[in-house]
N, C-alpha and C positions, 0 to 999 in steps of 0.2 A: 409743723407750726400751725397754730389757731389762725385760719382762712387765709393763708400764705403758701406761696407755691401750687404747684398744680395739685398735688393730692392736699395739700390745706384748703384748695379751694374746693376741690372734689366733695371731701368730708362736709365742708359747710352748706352747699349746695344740696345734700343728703337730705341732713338736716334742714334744710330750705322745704322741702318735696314734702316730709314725714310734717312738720307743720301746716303746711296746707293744705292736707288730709284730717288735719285736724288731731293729728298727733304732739306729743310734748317730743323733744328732739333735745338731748343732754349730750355735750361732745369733751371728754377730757383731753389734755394735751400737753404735750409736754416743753416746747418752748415758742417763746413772741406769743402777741396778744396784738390780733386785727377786731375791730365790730365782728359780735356772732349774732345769729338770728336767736341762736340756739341756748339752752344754760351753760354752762361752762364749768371746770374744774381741770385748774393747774396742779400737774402732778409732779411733786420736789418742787426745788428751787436748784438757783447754779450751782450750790454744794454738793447736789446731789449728782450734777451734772458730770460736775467734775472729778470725782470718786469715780464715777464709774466709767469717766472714760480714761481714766487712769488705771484702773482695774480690767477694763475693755484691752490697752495697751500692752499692759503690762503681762497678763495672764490669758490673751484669747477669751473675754468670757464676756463678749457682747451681748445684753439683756439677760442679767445674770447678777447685778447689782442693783443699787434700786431698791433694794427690799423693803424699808421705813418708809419710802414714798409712794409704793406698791401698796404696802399693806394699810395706810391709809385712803389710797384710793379704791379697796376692796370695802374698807368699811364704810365710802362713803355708796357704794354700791348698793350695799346691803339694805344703807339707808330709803337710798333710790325708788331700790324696787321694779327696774326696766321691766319690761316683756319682752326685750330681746335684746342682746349686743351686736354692735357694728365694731367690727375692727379692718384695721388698716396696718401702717406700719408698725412695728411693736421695737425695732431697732430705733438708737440715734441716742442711745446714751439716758436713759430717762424710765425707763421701765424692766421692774422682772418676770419675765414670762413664767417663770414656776410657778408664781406666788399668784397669776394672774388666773392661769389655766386651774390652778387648784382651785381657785373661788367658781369659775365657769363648771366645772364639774362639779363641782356641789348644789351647784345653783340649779343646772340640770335648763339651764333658758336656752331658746333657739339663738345662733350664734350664725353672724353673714361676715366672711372674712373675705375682704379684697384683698388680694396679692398686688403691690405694685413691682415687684420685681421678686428674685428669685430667693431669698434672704429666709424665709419657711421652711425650705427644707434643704438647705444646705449646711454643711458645719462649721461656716464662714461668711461667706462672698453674698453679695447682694445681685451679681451677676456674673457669669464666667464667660460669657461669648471670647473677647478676647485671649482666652486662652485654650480656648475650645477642650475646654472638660468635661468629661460626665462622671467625674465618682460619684457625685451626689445619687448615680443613676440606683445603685449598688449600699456602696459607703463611703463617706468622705476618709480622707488621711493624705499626710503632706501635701498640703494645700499650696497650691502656687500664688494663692492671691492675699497673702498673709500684711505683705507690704499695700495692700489696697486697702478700701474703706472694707469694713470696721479696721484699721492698722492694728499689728498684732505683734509682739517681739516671738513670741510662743507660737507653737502651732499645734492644739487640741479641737482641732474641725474632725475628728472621730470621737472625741469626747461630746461636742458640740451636737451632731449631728443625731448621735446614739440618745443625747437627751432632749432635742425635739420629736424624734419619732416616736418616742415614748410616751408624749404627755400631745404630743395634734394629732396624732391616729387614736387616741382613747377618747376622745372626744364625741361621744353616739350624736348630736344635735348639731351637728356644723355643716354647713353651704359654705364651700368657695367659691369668690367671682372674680373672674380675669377681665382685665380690660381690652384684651388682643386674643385672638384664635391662637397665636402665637404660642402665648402665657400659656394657655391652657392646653393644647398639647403635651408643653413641657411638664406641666403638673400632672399633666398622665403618666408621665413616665416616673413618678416620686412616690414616695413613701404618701404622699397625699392624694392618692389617688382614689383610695377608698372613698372620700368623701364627693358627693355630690360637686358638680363642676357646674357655673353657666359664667355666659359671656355678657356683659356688658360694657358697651363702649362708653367712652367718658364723652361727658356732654358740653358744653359749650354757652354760654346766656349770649340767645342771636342779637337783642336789644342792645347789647354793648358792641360784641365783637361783630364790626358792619362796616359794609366797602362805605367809602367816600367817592366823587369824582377830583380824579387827580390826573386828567391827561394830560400828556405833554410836557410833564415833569421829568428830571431826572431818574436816572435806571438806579433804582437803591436795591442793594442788594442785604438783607436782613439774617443776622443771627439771632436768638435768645437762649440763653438760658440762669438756671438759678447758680449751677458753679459753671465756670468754664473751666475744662482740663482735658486733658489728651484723648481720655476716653468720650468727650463731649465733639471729638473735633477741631478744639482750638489751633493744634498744631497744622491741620489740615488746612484753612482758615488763612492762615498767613503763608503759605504754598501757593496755592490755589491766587494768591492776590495780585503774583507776577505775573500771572498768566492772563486775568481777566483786561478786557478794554481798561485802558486807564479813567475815561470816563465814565465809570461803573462806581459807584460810590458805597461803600462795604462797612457796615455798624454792624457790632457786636453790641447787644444790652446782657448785662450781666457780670461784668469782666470785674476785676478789682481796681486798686489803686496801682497797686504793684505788675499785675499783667499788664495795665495801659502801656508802661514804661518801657516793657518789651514787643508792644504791638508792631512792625513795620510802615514804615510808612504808607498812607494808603488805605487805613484800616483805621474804624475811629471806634473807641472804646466808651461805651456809655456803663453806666454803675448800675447795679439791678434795683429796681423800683420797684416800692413794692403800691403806688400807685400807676390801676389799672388800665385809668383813662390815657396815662402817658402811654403806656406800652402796649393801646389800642392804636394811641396816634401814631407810633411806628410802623407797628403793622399795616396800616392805611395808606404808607407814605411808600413801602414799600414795590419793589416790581418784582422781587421774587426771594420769598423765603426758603433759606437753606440749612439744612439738619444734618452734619455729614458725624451723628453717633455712632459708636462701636459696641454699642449696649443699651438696650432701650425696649420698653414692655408697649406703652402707645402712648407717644409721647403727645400731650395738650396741645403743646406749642402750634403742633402741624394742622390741628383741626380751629385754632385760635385763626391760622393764618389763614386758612380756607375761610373763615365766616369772614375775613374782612376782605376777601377775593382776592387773596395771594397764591400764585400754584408755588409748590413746593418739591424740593429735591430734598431725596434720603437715603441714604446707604439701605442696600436688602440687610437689615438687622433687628433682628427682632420684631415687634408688631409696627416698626414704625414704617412700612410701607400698607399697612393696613387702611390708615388714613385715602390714600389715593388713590384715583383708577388713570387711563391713559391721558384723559382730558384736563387733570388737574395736577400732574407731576411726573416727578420724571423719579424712576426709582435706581440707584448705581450701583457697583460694585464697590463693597468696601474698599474702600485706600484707593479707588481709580479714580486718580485726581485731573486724570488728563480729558476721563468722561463724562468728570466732576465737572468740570470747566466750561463743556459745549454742552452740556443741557444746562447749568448756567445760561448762556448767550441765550442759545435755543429759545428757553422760554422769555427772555427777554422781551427777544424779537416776538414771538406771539401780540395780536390784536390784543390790547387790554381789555378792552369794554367786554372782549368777547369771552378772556381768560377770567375777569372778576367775574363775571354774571356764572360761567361756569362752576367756578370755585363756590360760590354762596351757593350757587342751589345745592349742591353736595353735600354744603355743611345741613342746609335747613332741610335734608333728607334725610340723613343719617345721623345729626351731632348735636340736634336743638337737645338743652339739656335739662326742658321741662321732659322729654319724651322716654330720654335715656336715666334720670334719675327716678322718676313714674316708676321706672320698672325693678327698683331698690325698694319700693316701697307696697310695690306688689309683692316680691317675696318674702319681704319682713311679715306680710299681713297674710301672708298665707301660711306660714311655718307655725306665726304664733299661735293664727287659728286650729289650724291639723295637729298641737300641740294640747289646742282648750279642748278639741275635740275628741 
């Protein structure tokens, strides 16, 4: 979504960077509509959305429908004229990758694709941690993640799979960027591996996300995110609740109408905001931010809660203990909810003044996100050039 979410806001913050180089910064998108800095173009509309996640449902054939709303975002391309493309997500029901990749190889432009998760080069799934797969490694077939996002009644993750590799390895001008060591590793081992790799970590604007003094308040224990669901943690979450001090006070932001209903007592369910300044002030109010994912490339959240001096607990999953070192969280074992618990307290009990101050210098070392998107806009401006050249 246009400058929503963490990779909505990633995208726009791009395009923040490429303008103040004095670049033009064009971002398509496929659904919601936040302020962009940048020009804008919505690709379909909800009819389009809905076709094809019915089509997605129905027949396994995520990014694969689309095609009328694709093929006038190719013309409005053409119209364009970029010097280069930024891609991001190309899944969520809104765009056809054939139709996309055929305009890029004709186009022959230098192409920087971020991977936010694993959904490139698999013939399904957007992540397999929980189920610890590697066909992807090889070939995809009978996919165990059919009943996950993208849902699928069908299962053609060999059909899927045989037709990404065919059209993102032909790609001669593509840069992939991971936002985790993690990612990229993984991407070494994939049919995309051919392509050049680098890391860039996701950045953060320290102006916003920034401690307050709040000593002596209450121990708030902070969740986020954009869905909550099993794979997020949630069920963990509400375990985890009996076990903490009862004066420990535990907000979920993110949750729905219908999850509130089911939260336990003890647990208070806030609706996802898509204003930022509220869900800086959580962060703020916060004494320790906890991420207990079962799938995750590097998640925002953790380095959001670091710039406002929150340490953070996270399952060893994916890049999201990349975020941390020993002074600013505490990294667990999947599903050990009992170890879950005491680095809970653990950090609790730490000095604040001394755990905020630690936490922000962290972030404004590593996650200011003049410094980490700078470096989006170095490689765009070096491909295009080694390309004029």
């Amino acid at each position: 979504m246009l400058n929503s979410g963490s990779t909505g806001r990633i995208t726009e913050q791009i395009g923040e960077a490429a303008i103040g180089r004095g670049h033009t910064s064009l971002v398509a998108y496929g659904r919601g509509a936040s302020k962009s800095a940048s020009r804008t173009y919505k690709v379909g509309g909800l009819r389009d959305v809905i076709f094809h996640g019915v089509e997605s449902l129905l027949f396994d054939r995520q990014g694969l429908a689309s095609r009328g709303a694709t093929a006038k975002l190719v013309a409005w391309l053409e119209i364009e004229k970029p010097d280069a493309i930024g891609l991001h997500n190309l899944h969520g029901y809104f765009l056809n990758f054939p139709i996309l990749f055929d305009y890029l190889r004709r186009s022959r432009l230098p192409v920087v694709w971020t991977l936010h998760d694993c959904w490139p080069f698999t013939g399904h799934c957007s992540n397999f941690d929980r189920f610890h797969c590697s066909k992807w490694e090889d070939e995809c077939f009978k996919c165990p993640m059919t009943y996950h996002y993208p849902r699928s009644l069908l299962d053609h993750s060999r059909r899927n799979f045989r037709r990404k590799k065919d059209l993102f390895i032909g790609l001669s001008d593509m840069t992939l960027v991971t936002p985790s060591k993690w990612l990229r590793n993984i991407v070494g081992r994939s049919f995309l591996s051919e392509h050049p790799i680098q890391v860039i970590n996701n950045g953060v604007d320290l102006d916003v996300f920034k401690p307050v003094e709040r000593d002596g308040e209450e121990i708030l224990v902070l969740g986020v995110a954009n869905v909550w669901s099993d794979r997020k943690g949630l069920e963990d979450f509400k375990r985890i609740r009996e076990s903490l001090p009862p004066s420990f006070r535990v907000v979920l932001i993110g949750v729905t109408e219908l999850q509130k209903r089911f939260l336990p007592k003890g647990i208070e369910g806030i609706s996802r905001t898509e204003s930022v300044a509220e869900l800086v002030n959580w962060y703020q109010k916060a004494t320790v931010f906890v991420n207990p994912t079962y799938s995750d490339n590097f998640p925002t959240t953790n380095i959001e809660a670091l710039a406002c001096g929150v340490p953070v607990v996270t399952y060893q999953v994916g890049g999201s203990p990349e975020a941390l070192d020993d002074l600013t969280g505490r990294v667990v074992r999947s599903g050990d909810l009992e170890r879950l618990v005491s680095a809970i307290i653990e950090l609790a009990g730490e000095d604040r003044l001394v755990a905020r101050n630690r936490c922000r210098t962290r972030a404004e070392k590593l996650f200011n996100k003049d410094d980490r998107f700078s470096e989006y806009i170095d490689l765009y401006e070096s491909l295009v050039s080694a390309q004029a050249g």
